[in-house]
C-alpha positions as CSV (number, residue, x, y, z in Angstrom):
1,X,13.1,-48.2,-61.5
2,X,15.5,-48.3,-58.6
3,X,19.8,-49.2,-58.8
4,X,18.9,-51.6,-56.2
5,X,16.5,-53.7,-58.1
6,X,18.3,-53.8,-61.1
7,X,21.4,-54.7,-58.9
8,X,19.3,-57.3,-57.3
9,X,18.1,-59.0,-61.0
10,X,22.3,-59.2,-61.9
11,X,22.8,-61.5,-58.7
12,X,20.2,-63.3,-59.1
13,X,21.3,-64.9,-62.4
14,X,24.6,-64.8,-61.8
15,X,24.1,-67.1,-58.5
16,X,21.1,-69.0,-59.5
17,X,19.7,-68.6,-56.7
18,X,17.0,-66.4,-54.6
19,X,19.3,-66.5,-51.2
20,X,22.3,-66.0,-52.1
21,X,20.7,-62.8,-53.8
22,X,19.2,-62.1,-50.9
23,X,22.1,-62.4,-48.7
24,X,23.9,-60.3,-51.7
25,X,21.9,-57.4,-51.4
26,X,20.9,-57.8,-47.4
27,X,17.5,-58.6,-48.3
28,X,14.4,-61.3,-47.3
29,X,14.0,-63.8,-50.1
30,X,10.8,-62.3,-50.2
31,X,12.1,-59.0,-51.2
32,X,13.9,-60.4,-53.9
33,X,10.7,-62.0,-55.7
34,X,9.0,-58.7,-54.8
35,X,11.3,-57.0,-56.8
36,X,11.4,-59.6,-59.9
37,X,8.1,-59.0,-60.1
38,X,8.1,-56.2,-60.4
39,X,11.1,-56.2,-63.5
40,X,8.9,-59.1,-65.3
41,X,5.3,-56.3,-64.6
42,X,7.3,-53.5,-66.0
43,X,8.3,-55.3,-69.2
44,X,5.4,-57.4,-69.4
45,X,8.1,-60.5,-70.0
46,X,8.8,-63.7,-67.8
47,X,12.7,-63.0,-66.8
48,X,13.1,-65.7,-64.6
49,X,12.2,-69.4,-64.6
50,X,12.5,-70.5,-60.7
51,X,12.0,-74.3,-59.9
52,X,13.0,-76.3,-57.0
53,X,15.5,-78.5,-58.3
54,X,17.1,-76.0,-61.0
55,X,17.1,-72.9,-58.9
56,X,16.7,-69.7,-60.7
57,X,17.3,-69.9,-64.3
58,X,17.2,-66.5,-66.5
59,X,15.0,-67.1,-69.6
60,X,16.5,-66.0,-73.1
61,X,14.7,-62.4,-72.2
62,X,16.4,-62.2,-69.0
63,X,19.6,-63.8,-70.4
64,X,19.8,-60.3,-73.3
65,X,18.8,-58.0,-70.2
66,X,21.3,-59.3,-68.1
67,X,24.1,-58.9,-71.1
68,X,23.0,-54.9,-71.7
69,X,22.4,-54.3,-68.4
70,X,25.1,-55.6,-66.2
71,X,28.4,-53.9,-68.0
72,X,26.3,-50.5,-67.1
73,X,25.6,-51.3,-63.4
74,X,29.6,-51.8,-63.3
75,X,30.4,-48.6,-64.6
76,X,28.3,-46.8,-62.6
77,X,29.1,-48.6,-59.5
78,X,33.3,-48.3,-60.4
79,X,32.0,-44.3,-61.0
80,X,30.4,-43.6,-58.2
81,X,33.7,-45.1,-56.1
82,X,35.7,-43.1,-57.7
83,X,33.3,-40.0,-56.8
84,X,33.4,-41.0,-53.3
85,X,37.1,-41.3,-52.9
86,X,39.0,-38.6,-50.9
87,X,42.3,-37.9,-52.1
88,X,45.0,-39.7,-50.0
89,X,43.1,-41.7,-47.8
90,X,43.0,-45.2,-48.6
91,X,39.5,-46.3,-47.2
92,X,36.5,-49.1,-47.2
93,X,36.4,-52.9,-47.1
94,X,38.0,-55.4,-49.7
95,X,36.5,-58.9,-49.5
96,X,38.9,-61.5,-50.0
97,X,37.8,-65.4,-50.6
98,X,41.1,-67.4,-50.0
99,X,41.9,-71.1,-49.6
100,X,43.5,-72.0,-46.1
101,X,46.5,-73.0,-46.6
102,X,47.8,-69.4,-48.4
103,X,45.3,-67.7,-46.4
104,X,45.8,-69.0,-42.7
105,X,49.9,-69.1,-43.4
106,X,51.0,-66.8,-46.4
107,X,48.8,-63.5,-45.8
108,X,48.8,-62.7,-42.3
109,X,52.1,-60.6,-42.4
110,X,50.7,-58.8,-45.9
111,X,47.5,-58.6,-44.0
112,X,49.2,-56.8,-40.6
113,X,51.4,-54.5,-43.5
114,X,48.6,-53.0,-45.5
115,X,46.4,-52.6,-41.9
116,X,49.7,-50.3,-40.4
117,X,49.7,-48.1,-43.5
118,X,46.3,-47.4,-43.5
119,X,44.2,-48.3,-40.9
120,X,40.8,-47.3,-42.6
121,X,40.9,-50.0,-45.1
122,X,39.1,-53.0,-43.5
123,X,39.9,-56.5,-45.1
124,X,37.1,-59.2,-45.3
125,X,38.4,-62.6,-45.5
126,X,36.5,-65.8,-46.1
127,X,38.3,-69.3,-46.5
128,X,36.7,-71.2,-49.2
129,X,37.3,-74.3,-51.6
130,X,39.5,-73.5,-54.6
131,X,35.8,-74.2,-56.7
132,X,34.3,-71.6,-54.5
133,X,37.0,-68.7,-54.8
134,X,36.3,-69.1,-58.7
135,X,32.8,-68.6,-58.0
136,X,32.9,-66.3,-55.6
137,X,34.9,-63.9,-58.1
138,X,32.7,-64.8,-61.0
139,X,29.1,-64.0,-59.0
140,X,30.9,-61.0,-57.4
141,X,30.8,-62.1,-53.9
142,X,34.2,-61.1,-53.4
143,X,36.6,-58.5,-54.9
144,X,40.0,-61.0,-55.0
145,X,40.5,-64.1,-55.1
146,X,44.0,-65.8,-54.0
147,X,44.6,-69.4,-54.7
148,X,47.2,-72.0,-55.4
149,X,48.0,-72.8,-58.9
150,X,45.8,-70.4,-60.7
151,X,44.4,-71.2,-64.3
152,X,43.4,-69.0,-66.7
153,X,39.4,-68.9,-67.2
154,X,37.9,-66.3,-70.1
155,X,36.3,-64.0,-67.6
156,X,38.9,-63.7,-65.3
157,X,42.3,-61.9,-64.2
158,X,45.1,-63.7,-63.2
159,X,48.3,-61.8,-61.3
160,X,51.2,-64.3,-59.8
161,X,52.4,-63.7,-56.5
162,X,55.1,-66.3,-56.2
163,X,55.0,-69.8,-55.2
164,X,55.3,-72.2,-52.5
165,X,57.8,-75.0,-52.2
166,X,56.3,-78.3,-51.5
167,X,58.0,-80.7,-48.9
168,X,58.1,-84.1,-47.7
169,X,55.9,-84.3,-44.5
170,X,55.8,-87.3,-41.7
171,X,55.9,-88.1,-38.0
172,X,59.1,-87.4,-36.1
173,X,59.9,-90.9,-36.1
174,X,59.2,-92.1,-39.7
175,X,61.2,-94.2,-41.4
176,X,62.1,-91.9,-44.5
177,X,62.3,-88.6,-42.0
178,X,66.3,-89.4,-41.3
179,X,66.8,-90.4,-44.9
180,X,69.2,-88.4,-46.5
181,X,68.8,-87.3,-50.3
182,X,65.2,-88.1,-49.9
183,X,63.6,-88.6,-53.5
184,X,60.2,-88.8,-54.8
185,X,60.5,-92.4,-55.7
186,X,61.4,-93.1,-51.9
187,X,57.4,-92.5,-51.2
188,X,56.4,-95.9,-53.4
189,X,54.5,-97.9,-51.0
190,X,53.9,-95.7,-48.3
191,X,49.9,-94.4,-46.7
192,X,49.8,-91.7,-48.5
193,X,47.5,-88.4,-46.6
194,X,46.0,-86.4,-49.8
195,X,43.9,-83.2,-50.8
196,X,40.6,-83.8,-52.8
197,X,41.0,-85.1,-56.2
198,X,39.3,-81.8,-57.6
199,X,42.1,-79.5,-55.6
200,X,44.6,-78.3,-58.0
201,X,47.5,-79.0,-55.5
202,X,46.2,-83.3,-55.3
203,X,46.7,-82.5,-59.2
204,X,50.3,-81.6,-59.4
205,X,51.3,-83.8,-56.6
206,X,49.6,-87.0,-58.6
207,X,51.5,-86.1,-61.8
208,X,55.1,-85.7,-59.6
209,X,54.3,-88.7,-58.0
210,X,53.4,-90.8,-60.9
211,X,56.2,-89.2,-63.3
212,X,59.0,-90.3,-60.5
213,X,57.5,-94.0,-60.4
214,X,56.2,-94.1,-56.9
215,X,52.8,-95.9,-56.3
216,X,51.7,-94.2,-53.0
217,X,48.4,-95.8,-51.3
218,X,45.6,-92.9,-50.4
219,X,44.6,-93.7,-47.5
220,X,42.9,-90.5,-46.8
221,X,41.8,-87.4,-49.1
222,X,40.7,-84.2,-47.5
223,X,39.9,-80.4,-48.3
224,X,41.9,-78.8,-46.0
225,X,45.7,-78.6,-45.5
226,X,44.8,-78.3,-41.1
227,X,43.1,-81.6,-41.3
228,X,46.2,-83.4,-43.5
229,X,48.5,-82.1,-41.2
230,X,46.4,-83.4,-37.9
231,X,46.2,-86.9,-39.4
232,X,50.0,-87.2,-40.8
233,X,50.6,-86.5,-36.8
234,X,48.6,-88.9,-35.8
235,X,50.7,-91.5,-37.7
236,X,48.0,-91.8,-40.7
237,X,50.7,-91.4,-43.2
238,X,52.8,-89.0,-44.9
239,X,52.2,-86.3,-47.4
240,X,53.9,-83.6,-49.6
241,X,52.6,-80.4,-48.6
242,X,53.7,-76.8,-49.0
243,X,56.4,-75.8,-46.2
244,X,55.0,-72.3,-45.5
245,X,52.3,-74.0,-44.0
246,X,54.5,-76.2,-41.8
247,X,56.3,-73.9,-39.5
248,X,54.1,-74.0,-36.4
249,X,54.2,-78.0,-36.3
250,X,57.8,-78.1,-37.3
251,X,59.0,-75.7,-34.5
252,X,56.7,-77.7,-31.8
253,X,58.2,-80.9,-33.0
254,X,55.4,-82.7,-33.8
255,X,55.8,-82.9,-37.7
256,X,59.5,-83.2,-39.5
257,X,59.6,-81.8,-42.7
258,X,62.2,-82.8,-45.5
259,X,63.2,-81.0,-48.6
260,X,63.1,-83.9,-52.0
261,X,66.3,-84.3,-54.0
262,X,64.0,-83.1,-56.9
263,X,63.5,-79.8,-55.3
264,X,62.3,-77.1,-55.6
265,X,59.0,-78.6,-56.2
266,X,56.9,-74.8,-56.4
267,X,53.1,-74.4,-56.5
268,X,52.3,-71.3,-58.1
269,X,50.0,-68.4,-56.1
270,X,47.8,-66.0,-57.9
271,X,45.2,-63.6,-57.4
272,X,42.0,-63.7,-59.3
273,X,40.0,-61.5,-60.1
274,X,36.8,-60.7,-62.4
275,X,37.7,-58.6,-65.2
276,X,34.4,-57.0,-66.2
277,X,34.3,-55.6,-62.8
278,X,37.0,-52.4,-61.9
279,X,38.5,-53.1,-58.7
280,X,37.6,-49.9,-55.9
281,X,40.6,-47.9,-54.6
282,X,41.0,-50.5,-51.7
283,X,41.4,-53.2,-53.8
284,X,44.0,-52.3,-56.0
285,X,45.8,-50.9,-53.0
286,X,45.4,-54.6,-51.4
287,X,46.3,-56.4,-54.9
288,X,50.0,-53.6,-55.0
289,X,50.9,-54.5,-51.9
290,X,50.3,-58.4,-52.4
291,X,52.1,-57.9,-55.5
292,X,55.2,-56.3,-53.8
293,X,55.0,-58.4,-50.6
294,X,55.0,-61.6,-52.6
295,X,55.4,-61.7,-56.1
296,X,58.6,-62.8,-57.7
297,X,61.2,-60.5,-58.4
């Protein structure tokens, strides 16, 4: 029976599905059923129930092979790193799944640091919803995940790497943009630009907004911080917004950005990652240097 198979079987139930598998593994869907079959012949039990509308489902037989079989595909994996490693050299890919506003604003100079001090070590990013990142580090498409406002979930790691303040954002010529000792409660009323109600940041803005009294009206919600900030300069309305990801507008003059009276108003950033799974080399030499780049001290 091959690694590869057996490797195969493990992302196949833990993504539900045959192409992400595939993709997983750089295989044809075909290849994956191929090899299925070929587990289910061998054992001479169903391990997989595959439907169109449910995806792949692992049966309770699959479900106890998957639970004996996958903490020994990890440690021989992490092993056979470890075997491969030459002493000194920091090199090999991490895959990192990131949301965009930490990713596109927050990383790049931690991203240029750890490329000058070793330039083997090749970083894979992907910008994905904060519900993707999770899943991307539970299904082991990634090796870290970084996201605003991490919570704690039973399978995974959580290190904090500081926060981000969150500002008052509008047009240059906005009423409240040349109001001094700008408060929360000073937003009541206005077109309000928002993230998606399921993005932890929407969360924590809603509960500052409704604890301070102020009644905003939505008028938009969107999943990324790049299409906020295009709409709040075209006059849409305003928004609260972390100021990292502000600086390029704010030095072109085409957004003004005001610190509230309640400040500072910090989102927390953390990395996740899966802790079944031991982190290669070049991960943990990506997750020091994001540690001592950005965490608090």
């Amino acid at each position: 029976m091959h690694l590869e198979t057996l490797k195969t079987f493990c992302d196949l139930v833990e993504t539900g599905s045959l192409s992400r598998a595939a993709k997983l593994n750089r295989v044809t869907q075909s290849a994956v059923s191929q090899q299925l079959r070929a587990l289910e012949a061998r054992y001479g039990k169903r391990l997989v129930d595959r439907a169109p509308r449910i995806g792949a489902q692992a049966t309770e037989a699959g479900r106890s092979f998957y639970g004996e079989l996958k903490p020994l595909l990890d440690q021989f994996y992490a092993l056979e790193g470890r075997l491969r490693e030459r002493p000194n050299v920091v090199a090999g890919s991490v895959r990192v799944a990131t949301v965009y506003s930490v990713g596109l604003h927050t990383l790049p100079k931690v991203m240029k640091k750890s490329l000058a001090a070793h330039p083997a070590l090749g970083l894979r990013l992907e910008y994905r919803r904060t519900d993707q990142v999770y899943e991307a580090c539970l299904r082991g498409e990634c090796d870290l995940g970084i996201v605003a406002l991490p919570s704690k979930r039973p399978q995974l790691e959580v290190v904090p790497l500081g926060h981000d303040e969150l500002v008052f954002v509008a047009p240059r010529e906005h009423s409240l943009a040349k109001k001094k000792g700008l408060r929360l409660a000073d937003l009541d009323g206005q077109p309000f630009i928002a993230f998606d109600r399921d993005i932890p940041t929407r969360k924590l803005v809603d509960r500052l907004l409704r604890r301070a009294g102020a009644a905003v009206t939505y008028v938009m919600e969107l999943d990324n911080i790049e299409t906020i900030k295009r709409s709040v300069e075209a006059g849409i309305g305003v928004s609260l917004l972390p100021a990292p990801a502000l600086s390029a507008e704010v030095r072109a003059r085409t957004l003004v950005t005001r610190k509230l009276a309640e400040s500072p108003i910090e989102r927390p950033i953390g990395v996740i990652y899966r802790k079944s799974r031991e982190l290669s080399s070049v991960a943990r030499v990506f997750l020091e240097l994001l540690e001592r780049e950005l965490a608090p001290r």
